[in-house]
Phi, psi and omega in degrees: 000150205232140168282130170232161164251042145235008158143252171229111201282137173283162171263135177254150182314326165304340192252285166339300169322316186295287176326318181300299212298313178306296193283012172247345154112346175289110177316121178325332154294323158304285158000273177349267154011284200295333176287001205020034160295108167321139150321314165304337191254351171272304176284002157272339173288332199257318189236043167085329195294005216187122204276163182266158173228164200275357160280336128294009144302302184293316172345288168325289200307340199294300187280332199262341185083001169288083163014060175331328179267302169269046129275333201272330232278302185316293177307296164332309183268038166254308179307341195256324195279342194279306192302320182319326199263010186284071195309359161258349173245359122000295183291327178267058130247350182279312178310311198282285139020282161288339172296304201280338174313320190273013199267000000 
């Protein structure tokens, strides 16, 4: 997580990924390959656009040797801190909220 000044911006598993890949020196294009993955569909993944899903976790786990359940472990609490920053639907949990108290 990156310090903001509206708080703590979440981490997405493409950015671990990336570094891993960076301090290891392997070209994105290999990576891909071993995975039998686009280039394209890797490097979206790499660069936040593109959710990690757990059959690309495992993929990751294969090549990189890095923990499919804590990539996934990542994307969740990435997936979760985005909806928290959502303000409408804040409002519709508020809504709901306030329904069911009353039941």
């Amino acid at each position: 997580m990156r310090k903001t000044k509206y708080g703590f911006s979440p981490t997405h598993p493409g950015e671990v990924l990336k570094d891993e890949i960076e301090y290891r020196g392997i070209t994105q294009g290999k990576i891909a390959a071993q995975m039998g993955m686009s280039y394209k569909m890797l490097n979206d993944i790499l660069n936040c656009r593109r959710p990690l899903t757990a059959t690309t976790a495992m993929l990751f786990e294969a090549v990189l040797d890095i923990p499919a359940d804590s990539l996934m472990n990542l994307q969740l609490k990435y997936n979760m801190q985005i909806v928290r920053k959502d303000k409408k639907f804040a409002e519709r949990l508020a809504q709901i909220r306030k329904t069911a108290s009353m039941l």
